[in-house]
VOGU-3710 file (C-alpha; in Angstrom, 3 decimals, decimal comma):
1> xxxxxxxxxx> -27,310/1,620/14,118  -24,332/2,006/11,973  -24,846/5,970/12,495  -24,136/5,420/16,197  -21,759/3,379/15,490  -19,686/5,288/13,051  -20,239/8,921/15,073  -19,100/6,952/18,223  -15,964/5,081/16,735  -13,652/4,603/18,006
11> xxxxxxxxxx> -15,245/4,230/21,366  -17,485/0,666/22,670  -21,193/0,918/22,600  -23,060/-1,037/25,241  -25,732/-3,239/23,481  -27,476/-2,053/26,224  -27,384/1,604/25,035  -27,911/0,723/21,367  -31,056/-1,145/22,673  -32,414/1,878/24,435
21> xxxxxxxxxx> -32,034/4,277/21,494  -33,801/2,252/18,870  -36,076/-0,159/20,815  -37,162/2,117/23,748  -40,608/1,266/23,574  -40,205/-2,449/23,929  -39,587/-4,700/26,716  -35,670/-5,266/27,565  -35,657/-8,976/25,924  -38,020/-7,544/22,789
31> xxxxxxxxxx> -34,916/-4,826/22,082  -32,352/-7,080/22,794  -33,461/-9,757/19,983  -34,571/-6,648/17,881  -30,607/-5,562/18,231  -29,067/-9,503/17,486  -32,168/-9,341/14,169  -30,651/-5,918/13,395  -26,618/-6,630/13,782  -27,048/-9,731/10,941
41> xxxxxxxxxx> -28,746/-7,444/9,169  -26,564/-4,860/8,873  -23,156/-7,656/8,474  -24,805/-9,260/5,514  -25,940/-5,714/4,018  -21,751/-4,613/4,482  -21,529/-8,039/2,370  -17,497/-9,755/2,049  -15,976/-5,692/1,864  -17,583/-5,031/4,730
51> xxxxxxxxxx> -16,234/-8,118/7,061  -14,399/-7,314/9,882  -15,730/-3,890/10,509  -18,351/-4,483/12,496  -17,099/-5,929/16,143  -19,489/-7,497/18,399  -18,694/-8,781/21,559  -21,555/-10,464/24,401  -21,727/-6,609/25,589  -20,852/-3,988/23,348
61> xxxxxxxxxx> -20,557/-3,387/18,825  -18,104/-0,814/17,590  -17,097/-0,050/14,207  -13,248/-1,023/13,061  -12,612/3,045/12,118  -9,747/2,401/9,986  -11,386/0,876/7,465  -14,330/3,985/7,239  -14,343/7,361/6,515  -17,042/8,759/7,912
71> xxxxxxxxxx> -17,877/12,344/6,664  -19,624/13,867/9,826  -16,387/13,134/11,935  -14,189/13,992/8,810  -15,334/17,632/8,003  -14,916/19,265/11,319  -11,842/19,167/10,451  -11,992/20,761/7,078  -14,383/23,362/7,271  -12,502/26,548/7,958
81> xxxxxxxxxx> -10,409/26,217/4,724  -12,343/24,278/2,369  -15,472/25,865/1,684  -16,932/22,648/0,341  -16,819/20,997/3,632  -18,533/23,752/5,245  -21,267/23,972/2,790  -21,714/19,982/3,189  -21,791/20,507/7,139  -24,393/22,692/7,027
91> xxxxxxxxxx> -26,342/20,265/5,110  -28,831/18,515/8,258  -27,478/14,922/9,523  -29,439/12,541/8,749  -32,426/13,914/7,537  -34,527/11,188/6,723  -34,080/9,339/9,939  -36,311/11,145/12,361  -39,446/9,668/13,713  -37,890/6,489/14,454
101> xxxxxxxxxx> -37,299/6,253/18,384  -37,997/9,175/20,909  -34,558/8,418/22,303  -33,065/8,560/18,812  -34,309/11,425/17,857  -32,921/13,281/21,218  -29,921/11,139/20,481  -30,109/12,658/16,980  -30,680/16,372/17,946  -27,936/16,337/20,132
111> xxxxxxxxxx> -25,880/15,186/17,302  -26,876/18,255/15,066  -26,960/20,539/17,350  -22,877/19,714/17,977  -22,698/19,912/14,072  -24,300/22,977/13,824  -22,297/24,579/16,576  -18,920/23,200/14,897  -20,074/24,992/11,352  -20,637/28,397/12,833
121> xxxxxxxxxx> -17,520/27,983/14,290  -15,932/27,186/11,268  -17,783/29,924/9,226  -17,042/32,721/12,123  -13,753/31,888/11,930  -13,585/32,626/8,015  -15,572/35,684/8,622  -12,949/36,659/10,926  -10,378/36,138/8,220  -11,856/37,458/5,303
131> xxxxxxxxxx> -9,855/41,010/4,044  -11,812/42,324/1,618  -15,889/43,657/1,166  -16,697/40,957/-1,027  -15,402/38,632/1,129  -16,775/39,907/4,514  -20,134/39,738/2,606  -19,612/36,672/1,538  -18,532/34,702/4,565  -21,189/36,679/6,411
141> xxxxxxxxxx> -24,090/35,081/4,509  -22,606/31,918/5,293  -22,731/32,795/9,175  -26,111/33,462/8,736  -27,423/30,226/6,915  -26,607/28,570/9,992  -27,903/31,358/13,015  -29,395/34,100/11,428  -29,973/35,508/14,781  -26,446/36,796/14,872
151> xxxxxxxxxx> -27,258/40,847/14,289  -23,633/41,691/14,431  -23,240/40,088/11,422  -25,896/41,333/9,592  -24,206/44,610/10,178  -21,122/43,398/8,885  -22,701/42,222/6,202  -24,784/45,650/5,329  -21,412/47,540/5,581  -19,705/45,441/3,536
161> xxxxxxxxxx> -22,172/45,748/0,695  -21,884/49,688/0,687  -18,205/49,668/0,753  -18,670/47,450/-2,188  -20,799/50,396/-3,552  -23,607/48,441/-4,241  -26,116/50,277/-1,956  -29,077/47,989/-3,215  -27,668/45,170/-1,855  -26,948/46,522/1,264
171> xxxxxxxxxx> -30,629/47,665/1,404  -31,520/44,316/0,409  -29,481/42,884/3,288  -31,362/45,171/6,016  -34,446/44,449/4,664  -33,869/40,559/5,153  -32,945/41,058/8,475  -35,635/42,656/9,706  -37,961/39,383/7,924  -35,904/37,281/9,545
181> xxxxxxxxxx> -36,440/39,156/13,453  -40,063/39,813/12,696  -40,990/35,873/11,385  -38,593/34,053/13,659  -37,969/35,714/16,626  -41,210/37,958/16,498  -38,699/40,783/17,238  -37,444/44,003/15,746  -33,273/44,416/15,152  -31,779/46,729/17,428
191> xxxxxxxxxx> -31,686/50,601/17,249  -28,096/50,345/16,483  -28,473/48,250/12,961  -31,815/50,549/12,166  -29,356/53,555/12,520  -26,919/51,628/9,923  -29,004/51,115/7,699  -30,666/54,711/8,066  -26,953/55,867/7,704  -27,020/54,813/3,851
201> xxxxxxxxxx> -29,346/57,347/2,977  -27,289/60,240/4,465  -30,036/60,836/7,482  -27,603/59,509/10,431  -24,345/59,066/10,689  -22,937/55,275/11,166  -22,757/54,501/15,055  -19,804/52,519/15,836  -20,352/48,299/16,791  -21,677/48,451/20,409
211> xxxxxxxxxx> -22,315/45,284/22,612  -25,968/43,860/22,173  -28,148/44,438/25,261  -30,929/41,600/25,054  -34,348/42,329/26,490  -34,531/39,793/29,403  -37,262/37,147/28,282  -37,580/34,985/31,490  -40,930/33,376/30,656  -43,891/32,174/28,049
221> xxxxxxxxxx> -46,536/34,756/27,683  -49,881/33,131/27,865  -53,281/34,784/28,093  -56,697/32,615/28,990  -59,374/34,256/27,090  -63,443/34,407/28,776  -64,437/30,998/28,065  -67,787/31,252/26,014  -71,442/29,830/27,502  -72,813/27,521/25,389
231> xxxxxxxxxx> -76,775/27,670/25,749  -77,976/29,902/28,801  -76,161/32,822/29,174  -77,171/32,854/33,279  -73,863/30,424/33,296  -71,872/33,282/32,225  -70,742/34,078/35,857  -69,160/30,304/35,628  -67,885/31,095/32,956  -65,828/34,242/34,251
241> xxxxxxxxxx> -65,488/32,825/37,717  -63,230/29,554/35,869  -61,743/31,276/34,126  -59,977/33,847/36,806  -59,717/30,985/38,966  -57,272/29,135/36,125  -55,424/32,390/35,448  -54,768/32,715/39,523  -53,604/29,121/39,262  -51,435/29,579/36,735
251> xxxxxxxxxx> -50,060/32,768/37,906  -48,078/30,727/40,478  -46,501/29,387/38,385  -43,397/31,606/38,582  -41,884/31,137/34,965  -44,967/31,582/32,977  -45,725/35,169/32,287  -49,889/35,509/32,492  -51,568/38,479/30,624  -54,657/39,126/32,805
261> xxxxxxxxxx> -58,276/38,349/31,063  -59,691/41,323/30,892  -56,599/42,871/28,386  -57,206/39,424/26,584  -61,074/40,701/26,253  -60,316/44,427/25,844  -57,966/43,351/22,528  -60,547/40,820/21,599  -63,213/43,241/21,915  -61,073/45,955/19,723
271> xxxxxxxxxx> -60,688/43,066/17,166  -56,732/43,020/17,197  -56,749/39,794/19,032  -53,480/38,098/20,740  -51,398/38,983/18,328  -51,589/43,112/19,956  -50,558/41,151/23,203  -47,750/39,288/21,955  -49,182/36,639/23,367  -47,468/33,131/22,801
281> xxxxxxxxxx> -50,118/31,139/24,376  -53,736/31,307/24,867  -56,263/28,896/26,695  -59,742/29,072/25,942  -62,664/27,165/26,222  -66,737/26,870/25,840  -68,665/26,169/29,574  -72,399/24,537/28,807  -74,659/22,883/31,587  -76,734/20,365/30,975
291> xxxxxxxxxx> -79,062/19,544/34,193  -77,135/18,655/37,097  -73,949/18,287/34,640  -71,560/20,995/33,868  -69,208/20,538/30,709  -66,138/22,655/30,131  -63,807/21,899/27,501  -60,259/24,266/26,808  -58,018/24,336/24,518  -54,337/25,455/24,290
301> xxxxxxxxxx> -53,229/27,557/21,171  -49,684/27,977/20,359  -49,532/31,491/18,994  -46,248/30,917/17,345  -45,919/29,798/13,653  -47,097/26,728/12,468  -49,793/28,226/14,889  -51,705/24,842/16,576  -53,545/23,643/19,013  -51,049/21,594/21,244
311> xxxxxxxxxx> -53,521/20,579/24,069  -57,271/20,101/24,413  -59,308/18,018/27,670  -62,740/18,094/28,326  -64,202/18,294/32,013  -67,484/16,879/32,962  -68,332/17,805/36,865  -71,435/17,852/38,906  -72,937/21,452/38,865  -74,160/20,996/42,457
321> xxxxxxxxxx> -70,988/23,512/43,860  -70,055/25,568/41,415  -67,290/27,109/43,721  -65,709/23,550/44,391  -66,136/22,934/40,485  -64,225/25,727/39,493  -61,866/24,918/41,786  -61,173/21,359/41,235  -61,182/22,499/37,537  -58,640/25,135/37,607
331> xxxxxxxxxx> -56,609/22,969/40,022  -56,121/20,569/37,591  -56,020/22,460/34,157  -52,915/24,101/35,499  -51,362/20,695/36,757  -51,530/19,556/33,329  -51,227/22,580/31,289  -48,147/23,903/32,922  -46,147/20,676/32,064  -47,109/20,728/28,396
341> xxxxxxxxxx> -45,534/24,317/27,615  -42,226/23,619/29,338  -42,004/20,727/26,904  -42,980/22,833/23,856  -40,879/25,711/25,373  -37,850/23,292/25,570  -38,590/21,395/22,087  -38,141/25,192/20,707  -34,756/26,328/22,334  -33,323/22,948/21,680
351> xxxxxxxxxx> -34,226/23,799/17,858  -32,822/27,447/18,168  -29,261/28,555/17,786  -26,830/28,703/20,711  -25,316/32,129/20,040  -26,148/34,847/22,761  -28,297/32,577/24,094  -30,106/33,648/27,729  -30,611/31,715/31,033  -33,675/31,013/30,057
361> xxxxxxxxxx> -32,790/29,283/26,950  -29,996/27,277/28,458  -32,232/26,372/31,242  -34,930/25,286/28,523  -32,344/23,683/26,977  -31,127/21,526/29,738  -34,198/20,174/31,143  -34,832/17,937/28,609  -31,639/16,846/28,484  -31,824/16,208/32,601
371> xxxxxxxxxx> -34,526/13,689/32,087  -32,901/11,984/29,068  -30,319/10,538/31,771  -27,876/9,547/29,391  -24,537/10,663/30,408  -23,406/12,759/27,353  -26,958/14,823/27,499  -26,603/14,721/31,443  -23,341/16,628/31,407  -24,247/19,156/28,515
381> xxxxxxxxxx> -27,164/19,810/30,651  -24,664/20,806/33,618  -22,563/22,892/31,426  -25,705/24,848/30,508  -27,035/25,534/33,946  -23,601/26,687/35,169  -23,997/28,930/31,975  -26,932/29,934/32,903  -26,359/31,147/36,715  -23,097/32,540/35,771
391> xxxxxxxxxx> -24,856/34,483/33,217  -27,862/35,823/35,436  -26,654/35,403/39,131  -30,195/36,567/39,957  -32,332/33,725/38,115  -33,523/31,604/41,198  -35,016/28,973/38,381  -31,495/28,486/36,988  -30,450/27,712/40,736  -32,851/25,177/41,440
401> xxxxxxxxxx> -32,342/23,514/38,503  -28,641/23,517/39,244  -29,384/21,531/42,380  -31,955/18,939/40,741  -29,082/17,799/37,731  -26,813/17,570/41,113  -29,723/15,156/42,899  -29,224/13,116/39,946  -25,920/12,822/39,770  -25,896/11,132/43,170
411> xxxxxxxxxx> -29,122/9,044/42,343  -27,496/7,656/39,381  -23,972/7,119/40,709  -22,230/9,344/38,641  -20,796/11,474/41,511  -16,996/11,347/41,498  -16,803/13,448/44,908  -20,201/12,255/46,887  -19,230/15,189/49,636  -18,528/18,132/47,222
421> xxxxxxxxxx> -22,021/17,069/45,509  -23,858/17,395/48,218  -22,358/20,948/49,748  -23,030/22,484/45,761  -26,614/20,540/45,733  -27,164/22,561/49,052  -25,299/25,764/48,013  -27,542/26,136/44,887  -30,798/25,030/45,967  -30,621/27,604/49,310
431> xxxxxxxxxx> -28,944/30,182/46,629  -31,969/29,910/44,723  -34,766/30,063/47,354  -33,150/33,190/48,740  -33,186/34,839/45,746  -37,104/33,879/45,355  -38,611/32,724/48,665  -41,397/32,498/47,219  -40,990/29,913/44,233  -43,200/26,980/44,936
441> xxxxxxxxxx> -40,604/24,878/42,767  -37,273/26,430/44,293  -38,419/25,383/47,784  -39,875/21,472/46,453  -36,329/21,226/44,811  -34,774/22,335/48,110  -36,439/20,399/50,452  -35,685/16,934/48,078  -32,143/18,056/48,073  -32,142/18,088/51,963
451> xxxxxxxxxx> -34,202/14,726/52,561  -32,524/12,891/49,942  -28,947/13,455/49,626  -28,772/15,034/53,487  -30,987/12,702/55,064  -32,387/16,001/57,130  -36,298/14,945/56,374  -37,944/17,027/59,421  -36,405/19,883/57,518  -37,859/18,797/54,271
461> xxxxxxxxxx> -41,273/18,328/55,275  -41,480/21,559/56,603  -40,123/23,271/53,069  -42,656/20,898/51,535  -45,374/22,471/53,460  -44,637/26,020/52,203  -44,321/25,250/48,684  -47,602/23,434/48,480  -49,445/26,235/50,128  -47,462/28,812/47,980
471> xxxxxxxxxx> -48,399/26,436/44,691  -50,979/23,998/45,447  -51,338/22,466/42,263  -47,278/21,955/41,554  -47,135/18,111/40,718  -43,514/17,789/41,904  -44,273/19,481/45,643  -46,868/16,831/46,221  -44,457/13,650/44,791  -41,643/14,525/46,850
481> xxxxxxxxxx> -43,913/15,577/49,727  -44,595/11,627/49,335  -41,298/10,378/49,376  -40,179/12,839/52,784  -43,319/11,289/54,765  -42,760/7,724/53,918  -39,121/7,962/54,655  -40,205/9,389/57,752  -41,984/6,034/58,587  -45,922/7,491/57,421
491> xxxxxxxxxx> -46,469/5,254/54,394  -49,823/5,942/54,281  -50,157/10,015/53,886  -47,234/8,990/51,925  -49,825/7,363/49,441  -52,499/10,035/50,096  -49,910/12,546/48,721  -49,007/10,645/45,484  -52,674/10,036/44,599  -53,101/13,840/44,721
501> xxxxxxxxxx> -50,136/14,166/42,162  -51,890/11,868/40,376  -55,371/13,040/40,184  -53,547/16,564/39,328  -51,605/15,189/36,547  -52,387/11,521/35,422  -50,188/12,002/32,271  -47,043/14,031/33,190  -44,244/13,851/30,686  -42,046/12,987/33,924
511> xxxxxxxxxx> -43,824/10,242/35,107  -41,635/8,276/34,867  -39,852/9,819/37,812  -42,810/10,728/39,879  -44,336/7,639/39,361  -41,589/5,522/40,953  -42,232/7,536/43,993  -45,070/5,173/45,264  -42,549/2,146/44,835  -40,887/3,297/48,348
521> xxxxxxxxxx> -44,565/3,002/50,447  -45,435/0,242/48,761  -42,160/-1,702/50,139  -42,228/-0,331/53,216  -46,105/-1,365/53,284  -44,910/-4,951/52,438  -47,352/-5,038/49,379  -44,497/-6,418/47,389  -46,628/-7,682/44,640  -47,689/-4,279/43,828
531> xxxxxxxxxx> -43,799/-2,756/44,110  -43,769/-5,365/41,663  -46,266/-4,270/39,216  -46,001/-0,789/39,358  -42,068/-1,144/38,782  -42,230/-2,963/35,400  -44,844/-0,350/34,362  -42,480/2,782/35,423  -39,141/1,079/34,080  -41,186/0,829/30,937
541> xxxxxxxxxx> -41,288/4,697/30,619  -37,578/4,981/30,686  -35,267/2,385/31,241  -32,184/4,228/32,207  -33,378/5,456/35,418  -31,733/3,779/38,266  -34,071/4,460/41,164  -37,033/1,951/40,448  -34,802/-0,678/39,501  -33,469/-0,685/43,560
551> xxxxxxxxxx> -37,416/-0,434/44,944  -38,141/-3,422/42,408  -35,108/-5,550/43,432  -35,434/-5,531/47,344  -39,727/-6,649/46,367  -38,278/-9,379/44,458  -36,029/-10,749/46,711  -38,757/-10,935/49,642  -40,895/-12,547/46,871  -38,250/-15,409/46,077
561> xxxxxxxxxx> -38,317/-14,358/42,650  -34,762/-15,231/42,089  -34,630/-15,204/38,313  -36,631/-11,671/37,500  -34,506/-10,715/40,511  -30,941/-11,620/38,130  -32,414/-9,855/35,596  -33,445/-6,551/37,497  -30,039/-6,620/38,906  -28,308/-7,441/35,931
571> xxxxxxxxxx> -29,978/-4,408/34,125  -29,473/-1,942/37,042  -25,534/-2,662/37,630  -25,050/-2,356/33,925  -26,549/1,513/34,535  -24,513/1,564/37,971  -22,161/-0,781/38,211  -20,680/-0,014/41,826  -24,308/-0,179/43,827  -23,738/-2,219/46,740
581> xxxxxxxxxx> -25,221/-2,715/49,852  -22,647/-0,542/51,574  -24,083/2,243/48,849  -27,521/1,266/49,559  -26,975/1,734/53,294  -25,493/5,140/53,136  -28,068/6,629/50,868  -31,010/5,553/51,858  -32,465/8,589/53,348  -35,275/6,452/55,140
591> xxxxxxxxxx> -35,516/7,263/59,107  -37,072/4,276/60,451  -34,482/1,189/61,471  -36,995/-1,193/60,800  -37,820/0,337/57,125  -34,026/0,504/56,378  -33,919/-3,395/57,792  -36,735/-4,528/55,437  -34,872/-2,106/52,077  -31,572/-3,881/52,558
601> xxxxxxxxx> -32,926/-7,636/53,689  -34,646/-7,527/50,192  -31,691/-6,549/48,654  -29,098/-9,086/49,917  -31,936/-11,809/49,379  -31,638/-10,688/45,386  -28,341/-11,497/45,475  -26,879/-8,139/46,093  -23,872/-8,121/48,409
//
């Protein structure tokens, strides 16, 4: 706590917030006498010196910064000319304090990721300055502590060692590089610094500093291996017939790069295994049949070191149709397994360097960040995906994403211009299906973006409809399917749809947004003791999303439930503290009067005016 405190000082912090990042797995009143425990805690730690600098009104704690120096905020300032404050910059924030809250540890990353980025920029800088070989080499190994991925400066560096004369270092210095490419980035430097370092032996001459063309990498390379029979080898043709079906599946997925099974054979066969694939993935799995039963259980490898197993789900199924089995199977081993890369995909940009980073990356980068929904991560997010089109105009992923931060930025009421959201919500998500009408994802994004902040849900329903038969098994097609038929009055394929979802993927690190969906049917359905139920168990998943919190208030007014009511409203306003009816009323993309009637009647009866 006094971490936030001190890296946010001067500035207010809700209790609220503070709540959320340390107590984010307990219940609101839980984390709020969890943050009073922890507040007398830390007063009487700070003892009679201490008194005074902790402020703490009814709805916020700051720290009094002029009595505190506080060294992360300090040496920012100091870094480019005292060498001592860059060395202690570099040194990781905090380093004992991870593991304590998921929100404070994305909280926490964000925090040393802004560190980080502040050090190179401090160390570049000296780099920049530095007049002599020594120097260049020195400041250049200082670049490279913090993102040895620069290879411009591991030239520098390499020249700067020869013009010293000291050709072994220099040698030394190439040699390290290439480590660092071939363990890290499971890469080779470019031709340019091979030729530099050739060029110290006398075989080439020394090519002139040219502009670093990256190879493209728009996708995780994953490979499902021929799943091996256990017992009678007549099941083999199950075997191979799941396993094609899953890589089919997963081929439409459109960022996921699939290596067909029979090169993932032919290598295995040839004994050089994924590795002569450079494959970063690899799902495979044992098929045995006992009976009437069929068991398949898979596994997914992460190829990349500390290699690991990062998922593994077993599948018992009646062996009566073996073509519905494998389908049903496949159907939802992609649902699930898709979700779990992007999350591993994103953990590892996040933990990688910003410098020359791709579209990919920044759109890796920010979807994390999207679904953190708090507003400093929110907006970083948007500055990355603006990065990231303006970087590769022709990335229809980086479009669509664009669009979904936007759909947020309405849902949570942090649009300063509602009308200028909405025409750059519509501009991006159309930009991106046209530049890949067929991206099952582009055109789910597309037609939310058009039923929820346009209110044009015919429209929707019809993208909808294309992007589930393009991708079939795409979790977020069949939620927002949901939500466009039951604000188009049909509450009950409305439910049909999210059960699908959920059958597909029961544990979805979203849920907590795709559950929420079946709050709107349920209302409309009048089962308000279920709105009811279901709410407390979505806002459980993440607390800062507003959407739920709306749902759950109009139940609880029809209930009578006047005091849960105060505190559902209570919480919401404090996330959006303009929502009114009047709001309520003009966003509410539902198409029925009599559905829109029963939303806002619940609402005013909570006490919302």
């Amino acid at each position: 706590m006094l971490a936030v405190l001190a890296l946010e000082s001067p500035g207010l912090v809700s209790r609220q917030r503070l709540a959320d990042l340390l107590w984010s797995r307990r219940g609101e009143e839980q984390a709020r006498g969890s943050l009073r425990q922890a507040l007398h805690e830390l007063q009487e730690t700070l003892g009679a010196d201490g008194r005074g600098l902790i402020s703490a009104t009814r709805e916020t704690v700051s720290l009094n910064d002029e009595g505190v120096w506080t060294d992360a905020r300090a040496l920012p300032a100091l870094a480019r000319d005292r060498v001592e404050a860059l060395n202690l910059l570099q040194a990781e924030l905090l380093s004992d304090l991870d593991g304590l809250d998921a929100a404070f540890d994305a909280w926490l990353a964000e925090q040393r990721r802004r560190l980080r980025e502040v050090a190179l920029e401090a160390a570049t800088a000296r780099l920049a300055a530095a007049t002599t070989a020594e120097s260049r080499a020195q400041e250049a190994r200082r670049v490279l502590i913090i993102d040895p991925a620069q290879e411009p400066v591991w030239r520098i560096m390499i020249r700067a060692e020869a013009e010293r004369g000291d050709r072994g270092a220099a040698f030394a210095a190439w040699e390290e590089c290439r480590r660092v490419f071939a363990e890290r980035f499971r890469s080779a430097p470019s031709p340019e610094t091979a030729a530099l370092a050739e060029s110290l032996r006398g075989e080439a001459t020394v090519m002139q500093p040219q502009p670093i063309r990256r190879a493209v990498v728009r996708g995780a390379r994953l490979g499902v291996l021929p799943f091996k029979v256990l017992g009678d080898e007549a099941d083999a043709e199950v075997s191979l017939g799941l396993a094609g079906e899953i890589t089919a599946a997963l081929a439409r997925f459109r960022w996921l790069v699939l290596v067909d099974s029979a090169s993932v054979a032919a290598a295995e066969r040839q004994q050089s295994g994924e590795g002569a694939l450079d494959l970063d993935f690899t799902l495979s799995g044992t098929v045995q049949r006992a009976g009437g039963r069929v068991r398949v259980t898979l596994r997914l490898t992460d190829h990349r070191p500390p290699e690991a197993v990062v998922w593994a789900e077993r599948f018992d199924r009646d062996a009566g149709d073996l073509l519905a089995l494998q389908d049903e199977i496949a159907a939802e081993v992609v649902a699930r397994v898709d979700p779990e890369i992007l999350l591993i995909e994103a953990n590892r940009a996040a933990a990688r360097h910003t410098v020359m980073a791709t579209a990919y990356d920044l759109l890796l980068r920010a979807i994390p960040a999207i679904y953190r929904l708090d507003r400093q991560s929110y907006e970083l997010a948007g500055a990355m995906l603006t990065e990231a089109t303006r970087l590769e105009p022709d990335y229809a992923p980086a479009f669509a994403w664009h669009a979904y931060w936007h759909l947020f930025l309405v849902g949570q009421g942090w649009a300063p211009n509602g009308a200028d959201v909405l025409a750059k919500s519509e501009e991006l998500a159309t930009r991106a299906v046209a530049l890949d009408p067929s991206d099952a994802q582009a055109l789910a994004i597309l037609g939310h973006v058009r039923a929820f902040l346009h209110h044009r849900v015919a429209e929707a329903v019809t993208l909808y409809e294309r992007a589930l038969a393009l991708n079939p098994n795409l979790p977020m097609a069949w939620v927002f399917s949901a939500l466009a038929l039951s604000y188009h009055g049909k509450h009950e394929e409305a439910l049909k749809r999210w059960d699908r979802y959920k059958r597909l993927a029961p544990l979805h690190p979203h849920a907590f947004f795709f559950d929420a969906a079946r709050l709107v049917p349920l209302l409309m359905m009048r089962r308000h003791e279920e709105v009811d139920a279901a709410a407390r168990q979505v806002t459980a998943l993440h607390a800062g999303f507003t959407f739920p919190y709306k749902i759950w208030l109009s139940a609880l007014g029809h209930l009578g439930r006047m005091k849960e009511a105060e505190e559902v409203r209570r919480h919401l306003m404090g996330i959006e503290p303009d929502f009114d009816l009047a709001k309520a009323r003009e966003r509410a993309p539902l198409q029925e009067t009599h559905d829109l009637a029963h939303y806002l009647a619940g609402l005013h009866k909570a006490g919302l005016t």
